[in-house]
Biopython code that builds the backbone (N, CA, C, O; Angstrom):
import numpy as np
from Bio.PDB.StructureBuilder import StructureBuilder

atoms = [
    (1, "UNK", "N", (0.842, -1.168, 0.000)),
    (1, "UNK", "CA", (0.000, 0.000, 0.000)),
    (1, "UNK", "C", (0.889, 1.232, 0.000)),
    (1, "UNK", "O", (1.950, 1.305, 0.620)),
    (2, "UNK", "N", (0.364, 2.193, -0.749)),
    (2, "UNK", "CA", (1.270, 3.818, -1.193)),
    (2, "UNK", "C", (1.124, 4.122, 0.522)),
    (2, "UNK", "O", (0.594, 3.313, 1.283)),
    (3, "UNK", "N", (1.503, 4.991, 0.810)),
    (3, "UNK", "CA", (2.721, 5.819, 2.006)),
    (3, "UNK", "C", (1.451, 6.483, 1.859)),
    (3, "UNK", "O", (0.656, 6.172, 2.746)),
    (4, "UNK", "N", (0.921, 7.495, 0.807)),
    (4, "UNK", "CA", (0.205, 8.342, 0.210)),
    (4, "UNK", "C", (-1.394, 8.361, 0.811)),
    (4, "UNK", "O", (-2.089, 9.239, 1.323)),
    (5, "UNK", "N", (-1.586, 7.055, 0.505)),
    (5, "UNK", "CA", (-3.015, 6.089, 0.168)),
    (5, "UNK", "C", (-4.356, 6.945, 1.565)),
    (5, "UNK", "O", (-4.049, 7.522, 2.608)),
    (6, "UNK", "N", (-5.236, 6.786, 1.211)),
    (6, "UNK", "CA", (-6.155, 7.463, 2.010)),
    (6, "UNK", "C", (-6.903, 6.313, 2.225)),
    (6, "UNK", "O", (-6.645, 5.232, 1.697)),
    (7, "UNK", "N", (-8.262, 6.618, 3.351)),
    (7, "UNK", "CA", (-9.272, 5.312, 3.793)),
    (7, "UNK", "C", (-9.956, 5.298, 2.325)),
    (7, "UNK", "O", (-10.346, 4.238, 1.835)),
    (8, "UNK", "N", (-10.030, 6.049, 1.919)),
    (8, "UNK", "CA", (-10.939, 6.170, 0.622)),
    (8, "UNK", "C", (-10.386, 5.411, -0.489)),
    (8, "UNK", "O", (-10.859, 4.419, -1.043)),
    (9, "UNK", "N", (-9.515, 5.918, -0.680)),
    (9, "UNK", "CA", (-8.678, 4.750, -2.150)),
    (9, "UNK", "C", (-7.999, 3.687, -1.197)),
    (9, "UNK", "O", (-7.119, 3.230, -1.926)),
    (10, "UNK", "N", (-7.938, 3.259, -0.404)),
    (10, "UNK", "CA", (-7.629, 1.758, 0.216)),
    (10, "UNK", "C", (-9.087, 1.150, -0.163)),
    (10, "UNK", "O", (-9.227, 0.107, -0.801)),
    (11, "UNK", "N", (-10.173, 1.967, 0.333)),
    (11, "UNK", "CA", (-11.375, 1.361, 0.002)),
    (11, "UNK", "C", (-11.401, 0.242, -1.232)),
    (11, "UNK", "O", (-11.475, -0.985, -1.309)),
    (12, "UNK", "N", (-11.246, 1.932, -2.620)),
    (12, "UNK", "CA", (-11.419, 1.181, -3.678)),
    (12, "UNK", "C", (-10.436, 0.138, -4.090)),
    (12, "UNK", "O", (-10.564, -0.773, -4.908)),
    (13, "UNK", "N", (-9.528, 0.442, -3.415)),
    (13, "UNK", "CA", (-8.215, -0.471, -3.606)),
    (13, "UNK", "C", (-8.995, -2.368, -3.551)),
    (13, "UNK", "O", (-8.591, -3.324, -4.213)),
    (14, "UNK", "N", (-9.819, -2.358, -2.834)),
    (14, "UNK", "CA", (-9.927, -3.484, -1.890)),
    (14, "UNK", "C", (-11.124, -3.891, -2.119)),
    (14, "UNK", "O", (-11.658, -4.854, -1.568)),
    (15, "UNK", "N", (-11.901, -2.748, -3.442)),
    (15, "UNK", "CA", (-13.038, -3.197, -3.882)),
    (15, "UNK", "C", (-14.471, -3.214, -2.765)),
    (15, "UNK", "O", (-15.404, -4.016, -2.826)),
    (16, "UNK", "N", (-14.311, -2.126, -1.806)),
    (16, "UNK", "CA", (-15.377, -2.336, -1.007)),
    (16, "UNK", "C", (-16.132, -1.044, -1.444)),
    (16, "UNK", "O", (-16.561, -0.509, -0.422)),
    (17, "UNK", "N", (-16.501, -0.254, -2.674)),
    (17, "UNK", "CA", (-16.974, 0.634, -2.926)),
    (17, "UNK", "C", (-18.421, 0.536, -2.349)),
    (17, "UNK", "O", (-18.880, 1.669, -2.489)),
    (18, "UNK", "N", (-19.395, -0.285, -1.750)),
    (18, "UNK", "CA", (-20.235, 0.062, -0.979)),
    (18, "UNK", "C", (-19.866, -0.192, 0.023)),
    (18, "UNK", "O", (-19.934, -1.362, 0.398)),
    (19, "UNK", "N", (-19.477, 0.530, 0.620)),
    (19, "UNK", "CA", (-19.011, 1.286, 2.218)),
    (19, "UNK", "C", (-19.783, 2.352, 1.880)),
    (19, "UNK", "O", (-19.770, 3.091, 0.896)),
    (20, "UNK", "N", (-20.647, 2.298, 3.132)),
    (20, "UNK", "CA", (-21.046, 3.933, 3.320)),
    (20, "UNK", "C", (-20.053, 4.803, 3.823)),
    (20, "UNK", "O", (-18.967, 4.623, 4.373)),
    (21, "UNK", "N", (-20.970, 6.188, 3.359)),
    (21, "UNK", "CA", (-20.526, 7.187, 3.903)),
    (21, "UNK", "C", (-19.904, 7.085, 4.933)),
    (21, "UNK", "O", (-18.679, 7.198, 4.979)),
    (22, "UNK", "N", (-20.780, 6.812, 6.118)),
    (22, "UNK", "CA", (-21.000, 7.177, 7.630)),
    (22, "UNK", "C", (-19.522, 6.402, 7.999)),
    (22, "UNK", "O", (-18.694, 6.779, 8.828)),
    (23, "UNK", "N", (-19.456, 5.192, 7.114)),
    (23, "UNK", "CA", (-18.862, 4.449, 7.995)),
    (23, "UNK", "C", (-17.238, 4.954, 7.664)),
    (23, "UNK", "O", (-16.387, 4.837, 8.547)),
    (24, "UNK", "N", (-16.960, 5.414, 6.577)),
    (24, "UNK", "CA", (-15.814, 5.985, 5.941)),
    (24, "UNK", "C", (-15.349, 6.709, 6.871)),
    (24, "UNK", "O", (-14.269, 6.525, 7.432)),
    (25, "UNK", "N", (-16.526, 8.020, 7.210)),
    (25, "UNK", "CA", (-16.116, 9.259, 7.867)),
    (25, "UNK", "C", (-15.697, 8.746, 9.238)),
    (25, "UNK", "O", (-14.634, 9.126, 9.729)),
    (26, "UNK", "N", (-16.556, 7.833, 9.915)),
    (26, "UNK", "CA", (-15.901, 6.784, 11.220)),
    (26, "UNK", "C", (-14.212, 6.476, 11.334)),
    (26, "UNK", "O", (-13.630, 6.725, 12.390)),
    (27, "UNK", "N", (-13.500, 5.924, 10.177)),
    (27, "UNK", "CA", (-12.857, 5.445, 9.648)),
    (27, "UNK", "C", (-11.593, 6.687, 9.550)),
    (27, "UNK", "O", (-10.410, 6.631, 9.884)),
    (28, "UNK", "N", (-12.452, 7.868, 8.908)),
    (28, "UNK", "CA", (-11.414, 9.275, 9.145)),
    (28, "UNK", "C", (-10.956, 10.183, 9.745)),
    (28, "UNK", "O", (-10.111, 11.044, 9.498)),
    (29, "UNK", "N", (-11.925, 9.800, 11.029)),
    (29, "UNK", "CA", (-11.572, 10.149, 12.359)),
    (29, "UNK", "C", (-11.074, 9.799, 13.260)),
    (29, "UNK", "O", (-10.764, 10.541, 14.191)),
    (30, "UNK", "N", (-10.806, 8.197, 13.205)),
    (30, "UNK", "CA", (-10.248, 7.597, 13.836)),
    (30, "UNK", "C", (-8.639, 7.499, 12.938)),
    (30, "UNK", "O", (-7.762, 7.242, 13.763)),
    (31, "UNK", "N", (-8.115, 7.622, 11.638)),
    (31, "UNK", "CA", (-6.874, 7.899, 11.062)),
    (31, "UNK", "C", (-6.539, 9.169, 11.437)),
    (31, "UNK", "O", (-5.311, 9.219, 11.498)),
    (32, "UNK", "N", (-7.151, 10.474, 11.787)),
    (32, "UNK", "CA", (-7.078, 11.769, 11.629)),
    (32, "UNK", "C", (-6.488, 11.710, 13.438)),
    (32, "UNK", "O", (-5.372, 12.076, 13.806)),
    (33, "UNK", "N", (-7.788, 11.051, 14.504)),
    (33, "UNK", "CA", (-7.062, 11.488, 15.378)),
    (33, "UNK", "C", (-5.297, 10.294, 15.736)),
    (33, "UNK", "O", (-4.436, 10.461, 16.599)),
    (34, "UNK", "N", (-5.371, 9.523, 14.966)),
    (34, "UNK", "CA", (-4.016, 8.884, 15.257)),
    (34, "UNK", "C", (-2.870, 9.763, 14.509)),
    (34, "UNK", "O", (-1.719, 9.341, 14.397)),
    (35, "UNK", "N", (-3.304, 11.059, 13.994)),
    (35, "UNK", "CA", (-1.867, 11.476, 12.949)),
    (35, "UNK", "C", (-2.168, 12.475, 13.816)),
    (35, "UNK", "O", (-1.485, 13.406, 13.390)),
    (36, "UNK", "N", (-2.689, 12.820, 14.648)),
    (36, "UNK", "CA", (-2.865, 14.236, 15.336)),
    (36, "UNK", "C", (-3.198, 15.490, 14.307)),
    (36, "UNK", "O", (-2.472, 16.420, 13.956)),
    (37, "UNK", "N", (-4.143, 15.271, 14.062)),
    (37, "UNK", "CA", (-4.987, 16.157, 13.359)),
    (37, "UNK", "C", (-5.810, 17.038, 14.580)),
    (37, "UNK", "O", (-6.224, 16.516, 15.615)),
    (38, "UNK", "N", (-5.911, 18.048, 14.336)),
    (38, "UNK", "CA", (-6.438, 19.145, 15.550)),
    (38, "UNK", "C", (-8.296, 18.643, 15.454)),
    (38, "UNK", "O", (-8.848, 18.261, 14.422)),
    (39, "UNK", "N", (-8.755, 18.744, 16.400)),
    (39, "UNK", "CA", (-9.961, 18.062, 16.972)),
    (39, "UNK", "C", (-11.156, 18.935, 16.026)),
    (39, "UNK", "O", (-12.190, 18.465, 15.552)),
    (40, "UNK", "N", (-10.694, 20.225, 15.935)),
    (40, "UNK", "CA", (-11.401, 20.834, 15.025)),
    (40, "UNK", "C", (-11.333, 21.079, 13.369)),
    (40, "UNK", "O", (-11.720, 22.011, 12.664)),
    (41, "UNK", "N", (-10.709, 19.900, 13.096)),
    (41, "UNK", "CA", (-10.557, 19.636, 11.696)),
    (41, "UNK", "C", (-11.485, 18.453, 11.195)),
    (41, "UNK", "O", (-12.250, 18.288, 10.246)),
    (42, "UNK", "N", (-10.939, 17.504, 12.575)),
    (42, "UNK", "CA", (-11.743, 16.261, 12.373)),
    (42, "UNK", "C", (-13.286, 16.928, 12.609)),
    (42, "UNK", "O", (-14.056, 16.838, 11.654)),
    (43, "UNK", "N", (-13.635, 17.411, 13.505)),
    (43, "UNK", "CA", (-15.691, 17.827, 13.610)),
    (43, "UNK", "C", (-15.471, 18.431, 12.412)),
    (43, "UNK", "O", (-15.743, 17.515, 11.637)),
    (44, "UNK", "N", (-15.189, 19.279, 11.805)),
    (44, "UNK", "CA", (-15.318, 20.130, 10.529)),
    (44, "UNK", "C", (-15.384, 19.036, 9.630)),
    (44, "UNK", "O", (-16.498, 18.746, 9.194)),
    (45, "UNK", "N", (-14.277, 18.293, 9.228)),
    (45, "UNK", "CA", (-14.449, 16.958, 8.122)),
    (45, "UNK", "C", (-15.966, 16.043, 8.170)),
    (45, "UNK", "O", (-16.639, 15.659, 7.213)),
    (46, "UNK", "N", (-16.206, 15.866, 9.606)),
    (46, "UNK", "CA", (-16.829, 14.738, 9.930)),
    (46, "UNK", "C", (-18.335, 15.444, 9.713)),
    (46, "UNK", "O", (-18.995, 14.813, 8.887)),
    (47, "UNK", "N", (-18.838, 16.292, 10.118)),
    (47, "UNK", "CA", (-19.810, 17.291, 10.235)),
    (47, "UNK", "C", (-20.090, 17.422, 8.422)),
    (47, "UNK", "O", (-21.217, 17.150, 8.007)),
    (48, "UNK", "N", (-19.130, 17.794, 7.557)),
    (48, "UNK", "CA", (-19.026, 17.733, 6.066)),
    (48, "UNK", "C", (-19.845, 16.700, 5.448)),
    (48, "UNK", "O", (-20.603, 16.923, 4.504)),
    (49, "UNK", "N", (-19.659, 15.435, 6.063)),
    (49, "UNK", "CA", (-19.487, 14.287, 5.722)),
    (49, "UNK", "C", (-20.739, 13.795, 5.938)),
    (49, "UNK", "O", (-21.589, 13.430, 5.126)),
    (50, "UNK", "N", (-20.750, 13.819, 6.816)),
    (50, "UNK", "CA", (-22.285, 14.131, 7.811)),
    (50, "UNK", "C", (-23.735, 14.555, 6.886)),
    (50, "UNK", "O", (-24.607, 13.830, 6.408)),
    (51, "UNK", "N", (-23.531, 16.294, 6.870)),
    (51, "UNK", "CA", (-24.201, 16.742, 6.080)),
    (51, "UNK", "C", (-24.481, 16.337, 4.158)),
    (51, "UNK", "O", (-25.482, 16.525, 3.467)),
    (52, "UNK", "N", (-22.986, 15.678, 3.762)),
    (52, "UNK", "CA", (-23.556, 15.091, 2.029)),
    (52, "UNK", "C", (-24.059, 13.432, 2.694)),
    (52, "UNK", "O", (-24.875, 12.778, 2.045)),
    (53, "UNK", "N", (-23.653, 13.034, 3.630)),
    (53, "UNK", "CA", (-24.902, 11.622, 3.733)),
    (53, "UNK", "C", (-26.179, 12.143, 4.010)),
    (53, "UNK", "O", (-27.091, 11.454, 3.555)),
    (54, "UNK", "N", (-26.510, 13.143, 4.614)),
    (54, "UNK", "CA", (-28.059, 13.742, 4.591)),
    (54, "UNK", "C", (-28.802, 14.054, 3.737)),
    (54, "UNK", "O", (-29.976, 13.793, 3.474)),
    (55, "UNK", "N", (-28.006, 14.669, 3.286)),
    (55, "UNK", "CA", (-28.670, 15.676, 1.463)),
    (55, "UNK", "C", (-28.918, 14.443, 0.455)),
    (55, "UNK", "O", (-29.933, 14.249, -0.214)),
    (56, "UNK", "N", (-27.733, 13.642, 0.506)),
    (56, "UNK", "CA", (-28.213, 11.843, -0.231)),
    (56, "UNK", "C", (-29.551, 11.279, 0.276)),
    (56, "UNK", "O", (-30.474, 10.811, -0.391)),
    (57, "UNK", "N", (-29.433, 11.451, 1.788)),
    (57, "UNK", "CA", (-30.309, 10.002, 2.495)),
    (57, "UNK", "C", (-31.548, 10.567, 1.649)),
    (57, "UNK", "O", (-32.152, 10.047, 0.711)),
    (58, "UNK", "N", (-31.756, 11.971, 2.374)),
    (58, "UNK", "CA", (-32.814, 13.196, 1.800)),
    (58, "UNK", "C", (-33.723, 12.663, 0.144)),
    (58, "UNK", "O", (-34.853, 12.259, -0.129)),
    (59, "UNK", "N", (-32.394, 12.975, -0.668)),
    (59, "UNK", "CA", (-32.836, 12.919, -1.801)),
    (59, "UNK", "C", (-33.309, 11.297, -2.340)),
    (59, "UNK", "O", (-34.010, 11.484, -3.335)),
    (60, "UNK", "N", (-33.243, 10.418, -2.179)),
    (60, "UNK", "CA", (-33.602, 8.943, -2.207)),
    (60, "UNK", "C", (-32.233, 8.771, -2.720)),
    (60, "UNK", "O", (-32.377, 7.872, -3.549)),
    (61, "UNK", "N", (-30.917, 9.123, -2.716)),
    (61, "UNK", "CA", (-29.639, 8.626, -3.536)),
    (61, "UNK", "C", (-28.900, 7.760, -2.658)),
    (61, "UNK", "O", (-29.361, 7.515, -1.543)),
    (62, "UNK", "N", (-27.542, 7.151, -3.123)),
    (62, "UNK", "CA", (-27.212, 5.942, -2.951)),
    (62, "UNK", "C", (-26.187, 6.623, -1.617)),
    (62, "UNK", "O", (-25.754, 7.775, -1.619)),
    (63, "UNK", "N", (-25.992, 5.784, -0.727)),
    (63, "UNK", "CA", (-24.962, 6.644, 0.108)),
    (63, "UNK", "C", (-23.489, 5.908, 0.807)),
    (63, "UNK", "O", (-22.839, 5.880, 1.853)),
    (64, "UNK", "N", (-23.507, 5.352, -0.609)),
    (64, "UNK", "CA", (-22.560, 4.191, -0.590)),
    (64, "UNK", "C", (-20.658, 5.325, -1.301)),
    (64, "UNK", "O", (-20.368, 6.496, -1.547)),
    (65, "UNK", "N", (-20.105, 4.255, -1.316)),
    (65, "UNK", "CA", (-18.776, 4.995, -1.847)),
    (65, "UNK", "C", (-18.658, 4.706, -3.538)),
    (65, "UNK", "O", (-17.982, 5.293, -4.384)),
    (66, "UNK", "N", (-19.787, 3.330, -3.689)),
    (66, "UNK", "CA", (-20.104, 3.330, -5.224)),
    (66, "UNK", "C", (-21.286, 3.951, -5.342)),
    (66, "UNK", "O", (-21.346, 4.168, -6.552)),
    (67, "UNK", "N", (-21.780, 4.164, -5.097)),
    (67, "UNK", "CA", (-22.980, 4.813, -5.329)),
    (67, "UNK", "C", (-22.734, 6.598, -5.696)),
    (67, "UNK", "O", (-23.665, 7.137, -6.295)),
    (68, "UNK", "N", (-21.910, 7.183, -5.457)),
    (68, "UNK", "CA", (-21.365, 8.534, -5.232)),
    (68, "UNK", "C", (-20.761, 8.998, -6.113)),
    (68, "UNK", "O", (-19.566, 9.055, -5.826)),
    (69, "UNK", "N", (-21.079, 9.523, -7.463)),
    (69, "UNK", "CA", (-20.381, 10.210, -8.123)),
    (69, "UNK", "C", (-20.016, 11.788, -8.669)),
    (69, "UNK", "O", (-20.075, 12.882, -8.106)),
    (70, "UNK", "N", (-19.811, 11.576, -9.360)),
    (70, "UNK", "CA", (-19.903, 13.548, -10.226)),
    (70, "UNK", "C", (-21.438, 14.253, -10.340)),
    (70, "UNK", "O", (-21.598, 15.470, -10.246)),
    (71, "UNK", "N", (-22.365, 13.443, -10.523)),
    (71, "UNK", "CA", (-23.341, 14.248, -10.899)),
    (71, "UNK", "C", (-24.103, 14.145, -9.188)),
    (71, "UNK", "O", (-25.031, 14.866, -8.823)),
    (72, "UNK", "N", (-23.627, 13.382, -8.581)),
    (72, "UNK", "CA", (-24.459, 13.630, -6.691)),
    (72, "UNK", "C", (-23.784, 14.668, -6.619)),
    (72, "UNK", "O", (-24.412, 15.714, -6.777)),
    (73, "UNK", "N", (-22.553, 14.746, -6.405)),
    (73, "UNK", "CA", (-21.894, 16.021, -6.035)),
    (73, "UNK", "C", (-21.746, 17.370, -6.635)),
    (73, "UNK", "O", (-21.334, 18.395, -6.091)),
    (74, "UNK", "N", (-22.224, 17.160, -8.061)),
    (74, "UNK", "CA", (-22.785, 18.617, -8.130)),
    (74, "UNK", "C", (-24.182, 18.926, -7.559)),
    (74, "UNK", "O", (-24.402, 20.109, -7.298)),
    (75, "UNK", "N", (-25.012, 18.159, -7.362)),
    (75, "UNK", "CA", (-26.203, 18.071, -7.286)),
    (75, "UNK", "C", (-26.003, 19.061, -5.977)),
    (75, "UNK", "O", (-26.338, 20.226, -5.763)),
    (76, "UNK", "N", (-25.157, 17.860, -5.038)),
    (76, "UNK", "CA", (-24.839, 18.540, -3.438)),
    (76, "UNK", "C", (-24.404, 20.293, -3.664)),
    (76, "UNK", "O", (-25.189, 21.175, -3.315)),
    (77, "UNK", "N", (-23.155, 20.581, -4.244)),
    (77, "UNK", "CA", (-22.521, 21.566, -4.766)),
    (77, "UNK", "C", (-24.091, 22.460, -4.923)),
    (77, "UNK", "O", (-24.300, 23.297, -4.045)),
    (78, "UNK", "N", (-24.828, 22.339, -5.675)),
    (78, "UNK", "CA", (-25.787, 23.186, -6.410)),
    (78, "UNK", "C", (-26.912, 23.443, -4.680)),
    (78, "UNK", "O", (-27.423, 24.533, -4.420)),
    (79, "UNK", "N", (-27.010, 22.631, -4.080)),
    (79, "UNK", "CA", (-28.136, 22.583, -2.930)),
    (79, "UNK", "C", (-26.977, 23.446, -2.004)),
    (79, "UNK", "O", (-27.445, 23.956, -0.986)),
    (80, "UNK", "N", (-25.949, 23.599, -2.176)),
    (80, "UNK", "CA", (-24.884, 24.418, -1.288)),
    (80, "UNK", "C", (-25.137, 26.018, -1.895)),
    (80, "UNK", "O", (-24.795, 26.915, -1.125)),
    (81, "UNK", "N", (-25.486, 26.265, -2.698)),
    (81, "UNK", "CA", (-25.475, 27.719, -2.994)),
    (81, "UNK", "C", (-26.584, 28.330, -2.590)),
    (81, "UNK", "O", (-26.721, 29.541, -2.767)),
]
sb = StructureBuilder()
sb.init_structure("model")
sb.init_model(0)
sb.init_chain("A")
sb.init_seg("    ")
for serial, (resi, resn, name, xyz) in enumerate(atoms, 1):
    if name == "N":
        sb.init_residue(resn, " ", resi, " ")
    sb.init_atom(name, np.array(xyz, "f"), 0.0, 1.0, " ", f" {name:<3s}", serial, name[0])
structure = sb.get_structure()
């Protein structure tokens, strides 16, 4: 595994593209607070994360890590303005 590699592309690495959201962001808080990431980066990330699994659950969309592409996230992007 890359030095580099995030929970997210280990994900796809490993072919578990339905992983939810929720459980990802679980996943990035618990890497974030082991690298010492300031406590208010992780609520800010997690809270982020939080809010596009809502706007999904909301909209009937998929809230998986395959399920999630370019056109959810503009969608999200566009409900942000």
């Amino acid at each position: 595994m890359k030095k580099d590699s995030t929970p997210v592309s280990r994900a796809f690495e490993r072919g578990t593209g339905d992983t939810e959201l929720s459980r990802l962001a679980a996943g990035y808080q618990l890497c974030a607070r082991a690298e010492g990431k300031s406590p208010s980066t992780i609520a800010l990330v997690g809270g982020a994360v939080r809010y596009l699994d809502g706007f999904l659950a909301a909209d009937g969309l998929a809230t998986t890590l395959e399920g999630v592409g370019v056109a959810e996230l503009r969608r999200f992007i566009l409900h942000l303005q």
